[in-house]
N, C-alpha and C positions, 0 to 999 in steps of 0.2 A: 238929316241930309240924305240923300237919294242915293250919292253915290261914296258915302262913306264907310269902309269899311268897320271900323268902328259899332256905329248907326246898326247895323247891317246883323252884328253881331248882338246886341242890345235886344232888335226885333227878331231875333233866332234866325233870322236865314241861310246865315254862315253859321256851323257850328263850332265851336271853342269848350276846353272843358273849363267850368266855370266853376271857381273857388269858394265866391261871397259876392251875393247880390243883398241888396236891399231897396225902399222905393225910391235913392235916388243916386245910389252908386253900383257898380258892378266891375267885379274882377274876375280876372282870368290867365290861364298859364301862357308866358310866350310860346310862340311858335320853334320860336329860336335863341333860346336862354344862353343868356351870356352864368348863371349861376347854376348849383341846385335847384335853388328857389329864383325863379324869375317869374314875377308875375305882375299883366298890366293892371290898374286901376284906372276907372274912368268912371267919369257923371253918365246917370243915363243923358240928359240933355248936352245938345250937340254946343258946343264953347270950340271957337278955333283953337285958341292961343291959352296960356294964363291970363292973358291982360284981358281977356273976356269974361275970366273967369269969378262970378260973386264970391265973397267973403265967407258967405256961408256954404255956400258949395264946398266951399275949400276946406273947411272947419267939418264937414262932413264926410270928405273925402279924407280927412286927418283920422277922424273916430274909424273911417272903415280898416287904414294900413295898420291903424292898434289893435284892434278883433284880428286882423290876419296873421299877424305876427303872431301873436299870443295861442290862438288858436292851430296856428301851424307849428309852432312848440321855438321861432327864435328868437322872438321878442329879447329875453337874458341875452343871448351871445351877440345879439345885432344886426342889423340890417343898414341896407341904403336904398336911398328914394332920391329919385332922379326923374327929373321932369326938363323936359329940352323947350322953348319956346320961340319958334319960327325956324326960315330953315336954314339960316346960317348956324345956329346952333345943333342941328342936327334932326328937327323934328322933321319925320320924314309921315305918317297920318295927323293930317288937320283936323283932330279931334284932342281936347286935353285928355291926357295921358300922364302916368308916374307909372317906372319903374321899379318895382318891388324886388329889390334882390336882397339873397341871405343864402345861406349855408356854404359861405368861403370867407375868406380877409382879401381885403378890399386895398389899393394901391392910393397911396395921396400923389400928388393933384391925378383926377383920374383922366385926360386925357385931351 
């Protein structure tokens, strides 16, 4: 998509420091972490919502937040993954998204 930033980021134009790419997922640090560890993951293919999102996409974007956990050393103590869909929920880039956060304890219900 032309004008996503996401997309944007994917195609290098905007640069991000990027954590874990593969050929069909890619992560990277938020701009503005809510954690330690805040990092988005995304498909490279552009998906608005989840409800666009394949099965296997998903199941790939699952295998990428276990290599990053594991490989960023919190896998043991824990993480949360947070994925918002549409914008009453919160999603604010129309591109799927999960929030990768870790290195603090985490609030139930979050908010």
């Amino acid at each position: 998509m032309a004008n996503c930033i996401f997309c944007k980021i994917i195609a290098g134009d905007i640069p991000a420091e990027i954590v874990y790419q593969d050929e069909n997922v890619v992560a990277f640090c938020d701009i503005h972490p809510q954690a330690p560890h805040h990092i988005l993951v995304i498909p490279r293919h552009h998906y608005e919502t989840l409800l666009e999102l394949p099965p296997a996409q998903a199941g790939q974007i699952n295998e990428a937040v276990k290599t990053i956990a594991m490989e960023r050393g919190f896998a043991r103590s824990g993480f949360r993954l947070i994925s918002s869909c549409g914008k009453d929920a919160g999603q604010e880039v129309m591109h799927v998204h999960y929030h990768l956060l870790a290195g603090r304890s985490f609030d139930w219900p979050p908010g």
